[in-house]
C-alpha positions in Angstrom: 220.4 3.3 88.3 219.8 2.6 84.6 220.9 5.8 82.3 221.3 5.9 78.8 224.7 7.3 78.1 226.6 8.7 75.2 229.9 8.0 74.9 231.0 8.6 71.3 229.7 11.7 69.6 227.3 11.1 66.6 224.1 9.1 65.5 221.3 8.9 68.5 221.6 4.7 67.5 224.7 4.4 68.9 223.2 5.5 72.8 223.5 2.9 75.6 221.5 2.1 78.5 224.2 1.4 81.2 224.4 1.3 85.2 225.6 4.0 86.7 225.8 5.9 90.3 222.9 7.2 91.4 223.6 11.2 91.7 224.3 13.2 94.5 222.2 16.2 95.1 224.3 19.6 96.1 222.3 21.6 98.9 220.5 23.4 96.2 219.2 21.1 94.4 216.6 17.7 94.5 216.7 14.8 93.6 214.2 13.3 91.6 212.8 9.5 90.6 212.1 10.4 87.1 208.7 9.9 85.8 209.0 11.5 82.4 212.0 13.3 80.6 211.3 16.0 78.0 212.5 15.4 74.8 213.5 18.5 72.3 215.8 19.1 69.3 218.4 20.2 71.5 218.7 16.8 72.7 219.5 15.3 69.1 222.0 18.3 68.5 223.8 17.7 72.1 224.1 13.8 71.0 225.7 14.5 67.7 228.1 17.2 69.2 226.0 20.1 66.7 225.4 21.9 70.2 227.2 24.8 71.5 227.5 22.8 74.8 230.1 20.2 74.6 229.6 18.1 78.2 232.5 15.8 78.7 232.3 12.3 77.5 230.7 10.1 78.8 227.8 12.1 80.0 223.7 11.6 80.4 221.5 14.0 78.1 218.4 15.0 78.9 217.3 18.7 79.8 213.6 18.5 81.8 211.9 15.8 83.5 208.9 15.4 85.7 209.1 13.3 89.1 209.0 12.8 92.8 211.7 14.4 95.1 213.6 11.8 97.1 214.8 12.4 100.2 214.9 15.5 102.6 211.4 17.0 103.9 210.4 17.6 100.9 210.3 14.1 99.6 206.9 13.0 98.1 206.9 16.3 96.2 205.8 16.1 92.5 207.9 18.6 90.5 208.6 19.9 86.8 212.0 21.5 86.1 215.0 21.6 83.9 218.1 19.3 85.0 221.6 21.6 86.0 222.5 23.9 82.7 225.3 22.0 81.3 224.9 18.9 83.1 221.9 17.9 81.1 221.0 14.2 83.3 217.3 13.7 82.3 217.4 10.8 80.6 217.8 8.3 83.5 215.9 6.4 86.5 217.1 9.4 88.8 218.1 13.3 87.7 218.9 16.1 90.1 217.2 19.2 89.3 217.8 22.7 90.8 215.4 23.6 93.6 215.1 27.2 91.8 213.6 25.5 88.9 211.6 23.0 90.4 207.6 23.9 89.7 205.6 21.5 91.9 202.7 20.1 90.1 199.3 18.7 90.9 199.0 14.7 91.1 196.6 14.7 88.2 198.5 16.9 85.5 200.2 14.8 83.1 203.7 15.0 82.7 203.5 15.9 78.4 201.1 18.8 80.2 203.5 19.8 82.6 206.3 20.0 80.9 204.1 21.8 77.9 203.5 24.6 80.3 206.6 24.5 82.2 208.8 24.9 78.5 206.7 25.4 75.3 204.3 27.7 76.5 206.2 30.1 77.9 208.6 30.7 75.2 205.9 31.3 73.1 204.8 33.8 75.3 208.0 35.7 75.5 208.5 35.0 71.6 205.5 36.1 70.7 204.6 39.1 73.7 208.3 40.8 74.3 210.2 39.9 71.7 207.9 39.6 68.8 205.3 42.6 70.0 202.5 40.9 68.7 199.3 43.0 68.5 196.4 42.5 68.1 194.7 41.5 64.5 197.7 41.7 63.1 198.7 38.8 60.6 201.2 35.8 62.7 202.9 32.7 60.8 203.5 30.3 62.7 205.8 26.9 61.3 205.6 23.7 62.2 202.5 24.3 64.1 201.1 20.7 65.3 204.9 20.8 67.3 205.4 21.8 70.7 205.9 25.2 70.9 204.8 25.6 67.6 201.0 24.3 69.0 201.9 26.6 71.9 202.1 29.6 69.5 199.0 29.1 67.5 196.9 29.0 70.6 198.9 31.9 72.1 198.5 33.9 69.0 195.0 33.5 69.1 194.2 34.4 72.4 196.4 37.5 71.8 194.1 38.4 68.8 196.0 37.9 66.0 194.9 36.1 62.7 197.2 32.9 62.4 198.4 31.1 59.7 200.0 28.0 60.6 202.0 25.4 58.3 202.4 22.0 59.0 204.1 19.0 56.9 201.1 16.4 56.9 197.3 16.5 56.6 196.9 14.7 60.3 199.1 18.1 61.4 197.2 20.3 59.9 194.1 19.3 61.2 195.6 19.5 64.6 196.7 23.2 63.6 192.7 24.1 62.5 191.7 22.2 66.1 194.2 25.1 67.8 192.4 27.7 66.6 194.5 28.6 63.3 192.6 30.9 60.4 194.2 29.1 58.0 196.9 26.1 57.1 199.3 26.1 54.6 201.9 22.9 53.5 205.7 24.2 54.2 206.2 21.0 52.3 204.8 22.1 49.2 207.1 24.1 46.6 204.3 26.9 46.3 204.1 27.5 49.9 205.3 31.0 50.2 203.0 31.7 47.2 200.2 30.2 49.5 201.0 32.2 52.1 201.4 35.3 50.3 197.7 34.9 49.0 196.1 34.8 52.3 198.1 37.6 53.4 198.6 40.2 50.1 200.4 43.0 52.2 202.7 40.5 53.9 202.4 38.7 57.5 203.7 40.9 60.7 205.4 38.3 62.6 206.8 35.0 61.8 207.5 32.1 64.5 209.9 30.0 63.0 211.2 26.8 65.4 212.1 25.1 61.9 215.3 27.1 60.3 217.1 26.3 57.5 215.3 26.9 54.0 211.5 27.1 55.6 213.4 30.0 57.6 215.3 31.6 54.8 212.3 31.7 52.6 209.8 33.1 55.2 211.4 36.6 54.7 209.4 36.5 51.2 206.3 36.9 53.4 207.4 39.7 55.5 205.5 42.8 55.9 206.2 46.2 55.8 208.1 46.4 59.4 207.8 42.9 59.8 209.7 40.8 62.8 210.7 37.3 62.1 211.3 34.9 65.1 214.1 33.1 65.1 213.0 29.8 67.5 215.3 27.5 66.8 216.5 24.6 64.0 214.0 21.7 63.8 215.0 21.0 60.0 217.9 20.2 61.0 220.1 23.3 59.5 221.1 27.2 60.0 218.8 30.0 58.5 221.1 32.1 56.1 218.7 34.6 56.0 218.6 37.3 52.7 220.0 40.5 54.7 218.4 42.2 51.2 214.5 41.3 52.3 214.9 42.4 55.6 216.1 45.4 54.1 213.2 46.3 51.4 210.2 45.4 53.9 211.9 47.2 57.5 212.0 44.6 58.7 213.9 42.4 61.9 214.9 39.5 63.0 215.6 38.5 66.2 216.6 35.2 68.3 214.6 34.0 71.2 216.5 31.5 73.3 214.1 30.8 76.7 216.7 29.1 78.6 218.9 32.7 78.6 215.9 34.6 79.2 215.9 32.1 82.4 219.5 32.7 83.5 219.1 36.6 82.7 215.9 37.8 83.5 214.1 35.0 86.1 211.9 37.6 87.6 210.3 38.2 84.0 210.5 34.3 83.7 208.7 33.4 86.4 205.9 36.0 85.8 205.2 34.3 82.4 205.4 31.2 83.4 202.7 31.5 86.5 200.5 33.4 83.6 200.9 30.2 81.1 199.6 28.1 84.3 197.0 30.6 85.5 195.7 30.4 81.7 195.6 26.8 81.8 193.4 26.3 85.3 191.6 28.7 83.6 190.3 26.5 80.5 191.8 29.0 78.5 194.5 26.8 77.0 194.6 23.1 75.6 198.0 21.4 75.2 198.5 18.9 72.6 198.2 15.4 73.0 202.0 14.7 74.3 203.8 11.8 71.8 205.3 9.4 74.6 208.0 6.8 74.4 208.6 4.0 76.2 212.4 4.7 78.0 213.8 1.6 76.4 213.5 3.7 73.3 215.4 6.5 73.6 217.5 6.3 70.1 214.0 5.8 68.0 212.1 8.8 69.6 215.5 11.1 69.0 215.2 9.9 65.4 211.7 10.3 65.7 212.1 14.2 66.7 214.5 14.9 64.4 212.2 13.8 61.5 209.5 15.8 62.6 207.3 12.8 63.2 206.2 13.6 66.9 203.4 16.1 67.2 202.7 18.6 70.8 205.4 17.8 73.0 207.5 14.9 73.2 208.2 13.1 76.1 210.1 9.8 77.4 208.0 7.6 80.0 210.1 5.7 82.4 207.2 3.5 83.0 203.7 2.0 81.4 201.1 4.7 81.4 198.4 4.9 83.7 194.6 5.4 81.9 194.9 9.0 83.5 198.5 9.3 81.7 197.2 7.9 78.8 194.8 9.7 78.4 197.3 13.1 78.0 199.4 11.4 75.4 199.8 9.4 72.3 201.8 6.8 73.3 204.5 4.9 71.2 205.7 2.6 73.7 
């Protein structure tokens, strides 16, 4: 089968699409003809060895596909899941996937949709619900929120009935982020931002959901509340938050991590539960993924770099094959 392979740690360029065995599936897992592989910042960091996973070189990233079980009786099955937890495999003609994690899907859903609600969605969820104790009509930020689980927490926030102010880097994005349902858009871009911010919330904002890190993360604790809790989601920009221990301080306020894929390993009862909610709310008209931004497989090392200069927007996915008007119609495609 064709993979793409890394087999030097560093730039997402120097990838290569190479033959190799097709895998094996262990008795508890599938495995599946790839139809789409999720694409997320983790994937960059795991390419350029900036990961706290190291797999042995060389070795296939990818961490969630969509696609058709093969073999055993239940072949034919259409299924979202994440591929093995430190295997990674996703970015190839075939993946194996752990039956545990396999969500079977509906032939019409699109795979940017499915793999929306089987990743994005729920993290929000727990970000926002159990770790972030959102309430309602109190005040959320929400960065980098034309982005997949950004877009995931604006609507989320919403529904919860909180007022949300989103920020986004472009004028396209934050028209998408008014579309979602935000109460207001600010430019993270812009120098003034936490100025802007501050003005549409005088007393501070309750809860910040941050996927972006570095300085955007660092300076959101300037808009913290009075008991405020700031989400730490993950490192879009690229670097660490070094957040000012001295705000946190003088507003009572927290921060805390929210890493989905533990809350998985630890707590899959809890996982589960939010997970059938995000798709109960989504049969339900009650929530409207993004557009997904789809790539054509050939160009793996262009929609890494892509993702990792926040030029994708609702979730990102890699399409092993020419959409179908259905698919299409799901997706922005870039192939």
């Amino acid at each position: 089968m064709k993979a793409w392979r890394v087999e030097a740690i560093g730039d997402p360029a120097g990838l290569r699409l190479a033959d190799v065995p097709t895998p094996t599936p262990a008795a508890d897992e599938y495995l599946v003809k790839v139809e789409a592989a999720g694409l997320n910042f983790l994937d960059t960091l795991l390419v350029e060895g900036r990961y706290q996973v190291r797999p042995a070189l060389p070795f296939t990233p990818g961490m969630e596909v969509v696609g058709t079980v093969v073999g055993g009786p239940e072949a034919g099955l259409r299924v979202a899941a994440a591929t093995p937890s430190g295997r990674f495999g996703g970015f190839a003609e075939y993946a194996l996937v752990p039956r545990a994690e396999a969500v079977v899907l509906e032939p019409d859903v699109p795979p940017g949709v499915a793999l929306a609600l089987r990743g994005n969605y729920p993290t929000a969820l727990y970000a926002l619900r159990h770790a972030g104790r959102l309430a309602a009509d109190e005040t959320l930020l929400v960065h980098a929120g034309a982005g997949g689980v950004g877009s995931a927490a604006v609507q989320l926030g919403k529904a919860m009935g909180a007022r949300v102010i989103a920020t986004a880097g472009s004028d396209s994005k934050r028209e998408l982020c008014r579309a979602l349902g935000a109460d207001a858009v600010v430019d993270y871009g812009d120098a003034g931002w936490v100025d802007a911010v501050r003005a549409l919330a005088p007393r501070g904002v309750d809860l910040v959901f941050d996927p972006v890190g570095g300085e955007v993360g660092a300076q959101s604790a300037r808009c913290l509340g009075f008991g405020a809790r700031l989400l730490v989601v993950g490192f879009a920009g690229g670097t660490l938050t070094q957040l000012p221990a001295n705000r946190l301080l003088l507003a009572n306020a927290s921060a805390i991590g929210v890493l989905w894929g533990e809350v998985r390993k630890r707590e899959p009862a809890l996982a589960s539960r939010l997970a059938q909610e995000i798709r109960d709310w989504w049969r339900e008209g009650r929530l409207h993924p993004l557009e997904a931004t789809a790539f054509d497989f050939a160009r793996l090392p262009e929609a890494l770099a892509a993702l990792a200069q926040r030029r994708t927007c609702g979730k990102a996915i890699l399409a092993m094959s020419p959409m179908s008007p259905t698919e299409r119609a799901g997706s922005n495609s870039l192939a």
